[in-house]
DRENLOVEX-144455 format. One record per residue (C-alpha): residue in three letters; x, y, z. Coordinates in steps of 0.05 Angstrom, whole numbers, plus 32768, in hexadecimal, padded with zeros to 4 digits. Example, Ala and Ser with C-alpha at 12.3 -4.5 7.8 and 13.67 -1.06 7.14 Angstrom:
! residues 2
ala80F67FA6809C/ser81117FEB808F/
//
This chain:
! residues 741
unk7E947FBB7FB5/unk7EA17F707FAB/unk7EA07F567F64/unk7E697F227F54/unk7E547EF17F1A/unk7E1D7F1A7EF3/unk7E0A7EDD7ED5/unk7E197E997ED8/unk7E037E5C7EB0/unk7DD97E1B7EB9/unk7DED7DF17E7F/unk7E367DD57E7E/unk7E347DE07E35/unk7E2A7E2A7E3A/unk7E627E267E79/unk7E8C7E057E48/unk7E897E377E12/unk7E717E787E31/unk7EAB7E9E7E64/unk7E957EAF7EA7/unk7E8D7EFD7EB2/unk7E977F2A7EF2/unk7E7F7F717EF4/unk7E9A7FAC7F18/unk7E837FEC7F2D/unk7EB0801C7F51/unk7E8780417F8C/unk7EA380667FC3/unk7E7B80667FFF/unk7E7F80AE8031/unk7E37808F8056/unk7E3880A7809B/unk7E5780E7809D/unk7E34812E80AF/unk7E33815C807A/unk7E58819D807F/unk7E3881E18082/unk7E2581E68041/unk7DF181AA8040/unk7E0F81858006/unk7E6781758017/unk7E8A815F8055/unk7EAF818F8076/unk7EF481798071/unk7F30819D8094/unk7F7781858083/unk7FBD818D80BC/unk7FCF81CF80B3/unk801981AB80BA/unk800281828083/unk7FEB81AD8055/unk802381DF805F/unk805A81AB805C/unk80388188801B/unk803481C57FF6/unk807981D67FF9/unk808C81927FEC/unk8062818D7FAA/unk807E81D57F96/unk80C481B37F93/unk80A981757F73/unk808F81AE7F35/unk80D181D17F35/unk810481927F26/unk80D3817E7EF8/unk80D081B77ED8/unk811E81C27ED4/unk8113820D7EF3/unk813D820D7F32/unk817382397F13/unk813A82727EFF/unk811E82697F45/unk816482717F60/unk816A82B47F3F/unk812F82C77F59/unk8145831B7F6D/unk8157831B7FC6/unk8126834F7FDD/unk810C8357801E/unk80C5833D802E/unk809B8329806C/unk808C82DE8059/unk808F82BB8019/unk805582D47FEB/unk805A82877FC9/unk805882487FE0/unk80A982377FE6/unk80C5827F7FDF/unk80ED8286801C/unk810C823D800B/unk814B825D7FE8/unk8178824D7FAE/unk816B81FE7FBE/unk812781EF7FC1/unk812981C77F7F/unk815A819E7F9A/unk814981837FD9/unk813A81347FDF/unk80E881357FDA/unk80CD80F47FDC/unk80F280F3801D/unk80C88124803C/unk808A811B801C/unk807D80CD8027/unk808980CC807B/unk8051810F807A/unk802780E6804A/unk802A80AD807B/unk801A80D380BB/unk7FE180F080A2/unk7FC280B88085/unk7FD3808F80C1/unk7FB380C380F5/unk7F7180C380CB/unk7F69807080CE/unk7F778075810E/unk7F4080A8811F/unk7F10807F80F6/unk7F228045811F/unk7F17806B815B/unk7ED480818149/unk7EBA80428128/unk7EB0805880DE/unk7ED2804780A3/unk7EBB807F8076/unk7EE480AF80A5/unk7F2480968088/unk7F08808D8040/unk7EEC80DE8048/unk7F3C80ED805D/unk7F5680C6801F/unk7F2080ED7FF1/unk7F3B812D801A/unk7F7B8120800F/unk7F7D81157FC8/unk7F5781527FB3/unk7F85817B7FD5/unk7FBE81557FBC/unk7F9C81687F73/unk7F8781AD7F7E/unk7FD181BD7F94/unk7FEE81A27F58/unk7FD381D27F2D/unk7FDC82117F63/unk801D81FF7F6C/unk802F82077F22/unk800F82457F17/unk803682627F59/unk8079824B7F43/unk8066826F7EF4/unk805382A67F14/unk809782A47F44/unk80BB829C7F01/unk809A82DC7EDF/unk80AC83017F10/unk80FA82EE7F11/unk80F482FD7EC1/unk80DB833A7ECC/unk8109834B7F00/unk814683437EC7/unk811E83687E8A/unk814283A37E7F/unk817983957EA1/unk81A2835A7E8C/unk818283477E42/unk81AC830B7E35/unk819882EC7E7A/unk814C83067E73/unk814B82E57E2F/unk815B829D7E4A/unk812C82A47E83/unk80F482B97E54/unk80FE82707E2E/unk810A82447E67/unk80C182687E8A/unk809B825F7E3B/unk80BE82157E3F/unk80AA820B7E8A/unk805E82247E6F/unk805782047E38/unk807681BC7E61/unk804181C37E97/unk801581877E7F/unk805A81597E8A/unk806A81757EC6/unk8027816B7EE5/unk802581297ECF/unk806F811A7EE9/unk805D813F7F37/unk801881197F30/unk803E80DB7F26/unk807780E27F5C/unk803680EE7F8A/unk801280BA7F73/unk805580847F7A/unk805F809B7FC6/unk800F80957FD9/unk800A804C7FBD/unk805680407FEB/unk803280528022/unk7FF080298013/unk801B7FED800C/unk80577FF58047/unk8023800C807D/unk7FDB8027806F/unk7FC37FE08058/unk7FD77FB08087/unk7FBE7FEB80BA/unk7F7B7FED809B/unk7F6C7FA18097/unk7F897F9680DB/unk7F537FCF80F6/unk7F1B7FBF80CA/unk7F277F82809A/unk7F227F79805C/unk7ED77F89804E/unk7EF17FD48036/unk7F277FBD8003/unk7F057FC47FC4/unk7EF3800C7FCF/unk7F3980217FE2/unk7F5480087FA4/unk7F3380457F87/unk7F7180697FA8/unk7FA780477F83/unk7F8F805C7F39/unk7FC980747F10/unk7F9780AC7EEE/unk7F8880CB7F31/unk7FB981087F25/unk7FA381137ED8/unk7F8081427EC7/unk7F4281207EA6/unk7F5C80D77EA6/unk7F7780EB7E62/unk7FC180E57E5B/unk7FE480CB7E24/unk802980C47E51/unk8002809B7E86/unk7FD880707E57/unk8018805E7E31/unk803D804B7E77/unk7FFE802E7E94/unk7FC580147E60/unk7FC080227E17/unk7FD080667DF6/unk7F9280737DD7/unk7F7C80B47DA5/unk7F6E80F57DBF/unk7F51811A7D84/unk7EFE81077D6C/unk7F2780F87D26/unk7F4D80C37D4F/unk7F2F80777D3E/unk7F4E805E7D81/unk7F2F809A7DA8/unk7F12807F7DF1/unk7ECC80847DD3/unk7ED0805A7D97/unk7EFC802C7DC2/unk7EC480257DEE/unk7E8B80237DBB/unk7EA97FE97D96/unk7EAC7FC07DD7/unk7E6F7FCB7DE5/unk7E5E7FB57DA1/unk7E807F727DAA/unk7E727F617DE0/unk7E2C7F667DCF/unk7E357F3F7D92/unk7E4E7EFB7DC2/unk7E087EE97DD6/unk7E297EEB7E24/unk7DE57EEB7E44/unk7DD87F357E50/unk7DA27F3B7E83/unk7D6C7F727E85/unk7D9E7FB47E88/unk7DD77FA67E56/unk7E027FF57E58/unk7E057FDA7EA1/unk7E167F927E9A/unk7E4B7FA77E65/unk7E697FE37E91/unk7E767FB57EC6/unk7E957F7D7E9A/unk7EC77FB17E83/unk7EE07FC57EC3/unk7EFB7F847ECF/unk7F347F737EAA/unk7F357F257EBA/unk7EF97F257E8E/unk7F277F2E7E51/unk7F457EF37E5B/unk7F0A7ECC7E6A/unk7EED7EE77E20/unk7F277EDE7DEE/unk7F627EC17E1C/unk7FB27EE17E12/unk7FA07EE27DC7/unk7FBE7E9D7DB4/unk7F817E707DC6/unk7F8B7E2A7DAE/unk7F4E7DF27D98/unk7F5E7DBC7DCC/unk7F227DD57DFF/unk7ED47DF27DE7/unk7EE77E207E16/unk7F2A7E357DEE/unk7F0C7E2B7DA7/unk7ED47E617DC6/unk7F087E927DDB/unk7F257E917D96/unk7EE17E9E7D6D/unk7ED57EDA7D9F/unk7F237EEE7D8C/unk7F167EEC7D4A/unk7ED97F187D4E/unk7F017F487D75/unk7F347F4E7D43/unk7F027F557D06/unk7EE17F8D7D30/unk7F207FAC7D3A/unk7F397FA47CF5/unk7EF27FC47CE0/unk7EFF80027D00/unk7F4680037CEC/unk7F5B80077D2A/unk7F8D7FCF7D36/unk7FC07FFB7D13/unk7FC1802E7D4B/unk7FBC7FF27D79/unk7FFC7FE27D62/unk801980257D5C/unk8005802D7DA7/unk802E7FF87DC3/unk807280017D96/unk806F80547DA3/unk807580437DF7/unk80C5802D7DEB/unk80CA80677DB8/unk80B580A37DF6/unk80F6809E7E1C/unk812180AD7DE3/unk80F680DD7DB9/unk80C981057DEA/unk80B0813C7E04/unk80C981647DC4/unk80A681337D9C/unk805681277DBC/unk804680D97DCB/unk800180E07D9A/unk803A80F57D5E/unk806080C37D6D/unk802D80917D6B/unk801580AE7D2C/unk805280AC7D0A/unk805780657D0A/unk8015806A7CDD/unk8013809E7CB1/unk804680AF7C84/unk803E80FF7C8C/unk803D80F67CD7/unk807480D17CD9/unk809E81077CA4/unk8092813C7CD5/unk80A981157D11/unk80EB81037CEA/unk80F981517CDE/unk80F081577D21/unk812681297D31/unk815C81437D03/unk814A818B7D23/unk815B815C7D64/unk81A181497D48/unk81B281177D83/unk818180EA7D7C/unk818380B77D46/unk813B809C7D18/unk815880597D22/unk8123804C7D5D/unk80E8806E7D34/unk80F1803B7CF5/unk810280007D17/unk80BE80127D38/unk809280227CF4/unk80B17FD97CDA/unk80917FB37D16/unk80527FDA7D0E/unk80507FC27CC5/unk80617F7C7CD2/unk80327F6A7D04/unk800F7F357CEF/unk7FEB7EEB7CFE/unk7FEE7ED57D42/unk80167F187D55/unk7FD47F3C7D43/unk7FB07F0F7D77/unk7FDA7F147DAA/unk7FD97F627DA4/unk7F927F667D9E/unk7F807F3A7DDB/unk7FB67F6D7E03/unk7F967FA57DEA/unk7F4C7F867E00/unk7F677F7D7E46/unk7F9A7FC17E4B/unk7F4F7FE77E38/unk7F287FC97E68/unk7F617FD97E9E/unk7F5780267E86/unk7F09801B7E81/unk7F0F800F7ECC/unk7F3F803F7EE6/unk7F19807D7EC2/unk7ED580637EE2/unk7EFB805D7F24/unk7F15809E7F16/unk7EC480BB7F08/unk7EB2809D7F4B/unk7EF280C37F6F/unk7EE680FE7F53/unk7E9E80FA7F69/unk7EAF80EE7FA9/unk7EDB812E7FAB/unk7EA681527F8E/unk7E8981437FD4/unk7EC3815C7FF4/unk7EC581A48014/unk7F0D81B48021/unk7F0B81ED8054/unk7F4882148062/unk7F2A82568077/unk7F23825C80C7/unk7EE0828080C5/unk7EC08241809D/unk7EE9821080C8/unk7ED082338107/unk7E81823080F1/unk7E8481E380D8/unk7EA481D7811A/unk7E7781FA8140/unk7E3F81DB811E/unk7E6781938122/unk7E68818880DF/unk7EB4818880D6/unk7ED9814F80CF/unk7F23816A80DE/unk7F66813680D0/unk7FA2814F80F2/unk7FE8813B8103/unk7FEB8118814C/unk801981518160/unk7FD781888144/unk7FA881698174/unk7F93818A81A8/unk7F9F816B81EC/unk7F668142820B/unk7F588137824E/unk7F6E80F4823E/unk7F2C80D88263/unk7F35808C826A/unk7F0480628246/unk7F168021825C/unk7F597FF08270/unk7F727FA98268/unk7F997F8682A2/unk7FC97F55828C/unk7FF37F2B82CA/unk802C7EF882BC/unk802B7ECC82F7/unk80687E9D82F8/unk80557E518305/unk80687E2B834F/unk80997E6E8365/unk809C7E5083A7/unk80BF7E11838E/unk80EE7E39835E/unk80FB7E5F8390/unk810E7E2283C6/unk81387E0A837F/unk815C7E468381/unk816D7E4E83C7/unk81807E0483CF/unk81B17E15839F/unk81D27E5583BB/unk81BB7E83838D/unk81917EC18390/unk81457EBD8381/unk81397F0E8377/unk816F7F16834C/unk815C7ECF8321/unk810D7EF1831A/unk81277F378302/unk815D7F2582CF/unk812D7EF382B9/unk80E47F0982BC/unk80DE7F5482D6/unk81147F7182B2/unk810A7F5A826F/unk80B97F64826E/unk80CD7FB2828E/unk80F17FBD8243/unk80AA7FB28219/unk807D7FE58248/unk80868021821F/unk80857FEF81DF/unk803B7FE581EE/unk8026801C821B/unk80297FF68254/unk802E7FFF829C/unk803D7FE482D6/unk80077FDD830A/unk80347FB1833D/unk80607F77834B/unk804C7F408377/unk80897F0C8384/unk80757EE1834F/unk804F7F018320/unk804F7F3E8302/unk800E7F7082E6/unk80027FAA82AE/unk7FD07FCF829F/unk7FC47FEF8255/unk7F9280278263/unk7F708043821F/unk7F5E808A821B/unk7F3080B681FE/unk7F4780BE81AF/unk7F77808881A3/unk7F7580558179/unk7F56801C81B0/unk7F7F7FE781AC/unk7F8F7FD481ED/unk7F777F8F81ED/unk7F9F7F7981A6/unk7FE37FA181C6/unk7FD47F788209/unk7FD47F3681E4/unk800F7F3F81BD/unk802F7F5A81F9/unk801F7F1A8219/unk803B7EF081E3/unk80807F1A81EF/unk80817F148230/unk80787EC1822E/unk80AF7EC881EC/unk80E37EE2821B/unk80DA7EB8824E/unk80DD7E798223/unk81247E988208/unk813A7EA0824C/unk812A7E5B8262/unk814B7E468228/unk818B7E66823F/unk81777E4B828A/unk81757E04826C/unk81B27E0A825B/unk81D17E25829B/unk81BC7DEF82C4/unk81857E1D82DC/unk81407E1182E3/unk81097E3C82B3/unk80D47E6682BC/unk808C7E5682B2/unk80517E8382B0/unk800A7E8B82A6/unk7FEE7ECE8281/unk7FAD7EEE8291/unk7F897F25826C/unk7F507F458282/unk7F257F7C8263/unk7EF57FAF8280/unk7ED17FEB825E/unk7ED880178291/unk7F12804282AF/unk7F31802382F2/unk7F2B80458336/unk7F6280558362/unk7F6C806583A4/unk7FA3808383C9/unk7FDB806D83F7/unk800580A98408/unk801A80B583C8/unk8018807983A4/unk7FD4806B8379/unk7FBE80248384/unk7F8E8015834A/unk7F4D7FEC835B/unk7F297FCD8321/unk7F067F86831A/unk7F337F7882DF/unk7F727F6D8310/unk7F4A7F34832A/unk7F337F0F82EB/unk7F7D7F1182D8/unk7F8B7EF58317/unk7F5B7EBE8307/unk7F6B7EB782BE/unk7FB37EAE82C5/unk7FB07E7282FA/unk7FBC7E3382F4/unk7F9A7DF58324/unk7FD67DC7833A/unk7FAC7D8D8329/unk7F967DA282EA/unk7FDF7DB182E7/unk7FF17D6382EE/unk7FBF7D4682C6/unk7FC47D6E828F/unk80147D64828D/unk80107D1E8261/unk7FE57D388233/unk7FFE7D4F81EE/unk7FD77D9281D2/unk7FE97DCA81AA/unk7FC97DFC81DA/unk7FDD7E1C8225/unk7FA47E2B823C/unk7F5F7DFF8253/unk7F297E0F8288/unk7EFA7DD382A3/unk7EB57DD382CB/unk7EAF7DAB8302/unk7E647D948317/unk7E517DCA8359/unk7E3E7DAA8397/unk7DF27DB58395/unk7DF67DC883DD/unk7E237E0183D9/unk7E197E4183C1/unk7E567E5C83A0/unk7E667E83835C/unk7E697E52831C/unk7EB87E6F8314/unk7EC37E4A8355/unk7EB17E06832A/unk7EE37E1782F9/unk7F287DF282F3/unk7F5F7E1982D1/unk7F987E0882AB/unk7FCA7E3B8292/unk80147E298285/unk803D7E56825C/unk7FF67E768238/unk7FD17EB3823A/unk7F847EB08248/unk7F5B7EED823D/unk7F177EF1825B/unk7EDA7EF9822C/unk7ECA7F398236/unk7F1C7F458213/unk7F0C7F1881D7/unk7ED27F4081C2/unk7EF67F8581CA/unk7F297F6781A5/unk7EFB7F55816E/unk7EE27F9D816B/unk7F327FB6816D/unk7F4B7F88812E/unk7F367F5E80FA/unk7F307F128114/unk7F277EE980DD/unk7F187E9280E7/unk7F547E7280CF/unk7F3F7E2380E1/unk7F7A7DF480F0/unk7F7E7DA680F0/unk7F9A7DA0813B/unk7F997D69816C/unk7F6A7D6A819A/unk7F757D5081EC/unk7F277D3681EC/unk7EF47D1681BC/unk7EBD7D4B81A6/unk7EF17D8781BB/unk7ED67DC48196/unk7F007E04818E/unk7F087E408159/unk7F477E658148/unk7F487EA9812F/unk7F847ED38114/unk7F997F11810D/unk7FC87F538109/unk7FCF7F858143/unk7FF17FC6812F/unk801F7FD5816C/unk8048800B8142/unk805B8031810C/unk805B7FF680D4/unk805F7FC6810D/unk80377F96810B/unk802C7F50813D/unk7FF77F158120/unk7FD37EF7815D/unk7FAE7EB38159/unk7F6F7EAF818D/unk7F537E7381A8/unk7F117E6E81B4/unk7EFB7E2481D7/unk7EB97E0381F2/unk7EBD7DF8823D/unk7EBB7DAF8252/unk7E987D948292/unk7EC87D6182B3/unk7EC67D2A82E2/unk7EFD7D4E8312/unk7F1B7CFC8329/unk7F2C7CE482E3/unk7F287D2682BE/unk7EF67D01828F/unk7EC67D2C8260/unk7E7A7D2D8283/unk7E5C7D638242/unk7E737D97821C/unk7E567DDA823E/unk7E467E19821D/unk7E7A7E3F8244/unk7EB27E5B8215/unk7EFC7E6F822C/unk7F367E968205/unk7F777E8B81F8/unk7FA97EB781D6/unk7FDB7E7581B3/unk80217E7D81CA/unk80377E3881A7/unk80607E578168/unk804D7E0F8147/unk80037E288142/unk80257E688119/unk80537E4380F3/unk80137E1680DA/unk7FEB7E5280C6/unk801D7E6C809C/unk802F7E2D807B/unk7FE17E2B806A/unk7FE07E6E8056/unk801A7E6E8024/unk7FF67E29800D/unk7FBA7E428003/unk7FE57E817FD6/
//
């Protein structure tokens, strides 16, 4: 959900002294969705490829992690139908083989099929309900994993007892260590999982996402990139250390999460911040934002020159009195100098000890025994640690305190995003048995996300098609060109035109319909279950097709020979085509084919008045006044100009609204009349795997002309389209862009 002011203020004395506060409340939002069989979860069903392939992936993760690849390796050859555990039949080497490799690409696919179903079917929550999925699965497998690989090691330790002592004795310590290490080596798989989902959030899923649905959904999916989604309770000292604060674990700890939180609470009470009518709420949502740390006490080195400055220090100092109240700065401290101190002295020495042990004396004795019983490593690290604890002081002490303000808040906000995940898991019925699946499909209650090789084959019925036809401007006088010069018109048209726009068919799922001598037309049909993009893939096959052609005419131009000019039209109906047959050759029929016809033409006069005139754009359409006399359609009153752009019909631009994200993105452009009126709208058309195209739209008030000096009569209420082919209309939108950055 969006973050908003909670309060604001009218006086500019209280703006100048009081900080402005946004709250936050996590929420994650499954409306929409049937619930399963049971009346109270969705039915979720996972790949069977998936879930397979993850498992075994995750069960190598745990074994390098746990160092037991060698005991797994000596696991007794006996004959078996199957593997009994998840990664049995992998051999000597499963520990060893290149993970993240595997993993990430399976992550991807899956992910990518289930935003692509829910852009298919028009809701949202089907791709938040596969991330939710997902997860849970992710988590539940962390923990059966472990205890399958345990149980795999047992059973090679039994298989030596009795036999070979010596080797049964080492096996016995590495399974206690491997047992007694399970809380790291969650934390370590969790981790690695958690690294290689938020890769493929950033390289692919988010760009997807906002180019299928905007950006309206970006808050919630944020809840998805949580560093405490793989811990067990959102308690870890390991992560908080990395990640936060390391904070107590024990109800004798000062620094323990709920004292923490109490003492917030009490200050920020104590700041007179205008708390309205429900304050627990008011102050929950304050502390999920982390910004508001630095609008209450700054980086912790506030100056006087500004009220607003000389406020922040007041509310630092109270911060640091309530601190130093509870004595709890000390473990502030402690917290940040023991995060260096884990690479060198842990595991065999616990994070919490270490922390400790730059406190308290007797802590810290016991931790120095157990470094001597280390012999390698040196104390050197450990004193040179308890010395900066002890010498914090002054404007150090702010500085920490203001960090530790704003490190706590950043926790505060990942545990409740972490409450409202695990709520929505709670909601979450994983089904894996095929009598269950079978009765929540059979009831339609199942919401199944498979690999696109796992889905079953559909009749591919066709739910509707775009025409798109290049026509190529005045081919009868290139042609007469050509010929006057000896040279062969066919052959000029194919290496130049047909040839090269043959190479992007399969890019786009494109095909051809037919060639006329001069022009040229496709058809992108949309089936049943895809994605439905076929508008935004016509369009930026458009813009390729009048790209290559402008880099041939380029090399043309410098030949000698004369270039290529064309006119684009793309037409859209929601509805299959028809076809009839001629022998064996389908001819399509469909009223598209002649709206492109009419969409990518060009009026010769139009043409020649329009030639002196300096615009930005390719495309422009003009009403004439009709005879009153005769009884024609209104398109026959319209004058078209087209020369090198790409017009799409009305009924495209609002299919291509539904297919991507268009946002307004207003540009200062010249204009060819007074009181010209026209919108642009950007944005990115998936066409691939991480491939993605930005189109910019054109959307432009239809003027009513005098057709003998092409003056402006009114401004109608007619609209036309144009997909912009001038790269200077990019290149200004990004220069705004990174401007406005």
């Amino acid at each position: 959900m969006p973050r908003i002011p909670i309060f604001s203020f009218g006086q500019a004395q209280q703006e100048a002294a009081l900080p402005r506060l946004t709250g936050y409340t996590p929420s994650l939002s499954l409306e929409g969705l049937q619930l399963g069989v049971d009346n109270l979860r969705h039915d979720v069903h996972l790949s069977p490829k998936f879930v397979t392939q993850t498992r075994s992936q995750i069960s190598r993760l745990i074994v390098r992690h746990g160092d037991v690849e060698g005991l797994l390796a000596a696991e007794a050859p006996q004959p078996r139908q199957g593997g009994h555990f998840i990664g049995s039949n992998a051999g000597p080497k499963t520990g060893v083989r290149p993970v993240g490799s595997e993993l990430k690409p399976l992550l991807a696919e899956v992910h990518s099929a289930a935003l692509n179903r829910a852009k298919a079917e028009g809701n949202p929550s089907l791709d938040v309900l596969a991330r939710v999925a997902i997860i849970k699965f992710l988590r539940i497998e962390l923990g059966s994993q472990f205890a399958q690989i345990l149980e795999r090691c047992r059973m090679t330790l039994k298989s030596y007892e009795g036999i070979r002592a010596q080797k049964a004795l080492e096996y016995r310590e590495r399974v206690a260590a491997f047992q007694v290490a399970k809380k790291g080596i969650l934390r370590k798989t969790g981790q690695e999982l958690f690294r290689t989902l938020r890769e493929i959030e950033k390289e692919t899923l988010a760009r997807t996402r906002r180019s299928l649905f905007g950006t309206s959904h970006d808050e919630q999916y944020k809840l998805f990139l949580n560093p405490l989604i793989f811990t067990a309770d959102g308690c870890d000292a390991y992560v908080n250390a990395e990640q936060y604060v390391m904070l107590g674990n024990f109800d004798r700890d000062p620094d323990r999460f709920t004292n923490v939180l109490r003492i917030a609470y009490e200050f920020l009470q104590s700041q007179n911040l205008g708390l309205e009518a429900d304050p627990e709420r008011a102050i929950n949502a304050w502390l999920n934002v982390p910004e508001n740390a630095q609008e209450l006490i700054g980086p912790g080195t506030a100056d006087d020159a500004t009220p607003e400055e000389r406020a922040q220090k007041a509310r630092l100092a109270a911060w640091l009195a309530l601190l130093d109240r509870e004595k709890l700065m000390e473990y502030v401290v402690a917290s940040y100098e023991a995060v260096p101190l884990l690479a060198e002295y842990s595991p065999r020495i616990n994070a919490q000890q270490l922390k400790n042990a730059l406190i308290s004396r007797e802590e810290r004795t016991r931790v120095e025994k157990l470094i001597v019983e280390q012999g390698k490593v040196s104390r050197d690290s450990l004193q040179a640690a308890v010395q900066r604890v002890a010498g914090c002081r002054g404007a150090e002490r702010g500085k920490v305190a203001a960090r530790f303000l704003r490190d706590f808040m950043r926790y505060h906000r990942d545990l409740r995003n972490l409450e409202a995940l695990t709520s929505a898991m709670d909601n979450v019925n994983l089904i894996a048995n095929d009598k269950m699946r079978q009765l929540s499909s059979m009831n339609g209650t199942l919401y199944e996300f498979l690999l696109p090789e796992e889905q079953k084959p559909s009749e591919e019925k066709v739910l509707r098609h775009v025409i798109v036809k290049a026509d190529v401007r005045d081919s009868s006088r290139l042609t007469r060109s050509l010929l006057e010069r000896g040279m062969n018109p066919a052959s000029y048209f194919s290496l130049n035109f047909y040839d090269p726009v043959n190479k992007l068919l399969s890019k786009y799922g494109a095909s051809k319909v037919f060639l006329e001598g001069d022009a040229i037309i496709l058809a992108i049909i949309e089936r049943e279950g895809e994605p439905g993009l076929a508008v935004g893939r016509a369009s930026v096959l458009a813009r390729e097709i009048i790209e290559i052609v402008r880099g041939y005419n380029q090399l043309l131009e410098r030949a000698g020979l004369p270039g290529i000019e064309l006119g684009v039209g793309i037409s859209f109906q929601d509805s299959a085509p028809m076809y009839l047959m001629d022998g064996e050759q389908r001819i399509m029929i469909s009223d598209a084919l002649n709206e492109s016809d009419r969409l990518s033409s060009c009026s010769k006069r139009v043409r020649k008045s329009m030639k002196a005139m300096e615009t930005p754009f390719n495309v422009y359409a003009f009403q004439t006044v009709p005879d009153a006399d005769v009884e024609d359609s209104p398109d026959d009153f319209i004058l078209k100009y087209n020369l090198n752009g790409i017009r799409i019909s009305e009924a495209a631009f609002q299919r291509l609204k539904q297919e991507i994200s268009l946002e307004l993105s207003p540009l200062d452009l010249p204009k060819a009349w007074d009181g010209e009126e026209f919108h642009l709208w950007s944005g990115l058309v998936p066409v691939g795997n991480d491939i993605f195209r930005k189109i910019v739209v054109r959307g432009s008030r239809m003027p009513q002309i005098d057709p003998h000096n092409f003056s402006v009569q009114l401004w109608t209420e007619r609209w036309y389209y144009e997909v912009c082919s001038n790269p200077a209309i990019d290149a200004k939108l990004e220069g705004k862009a990174a401007t406005a950055k």
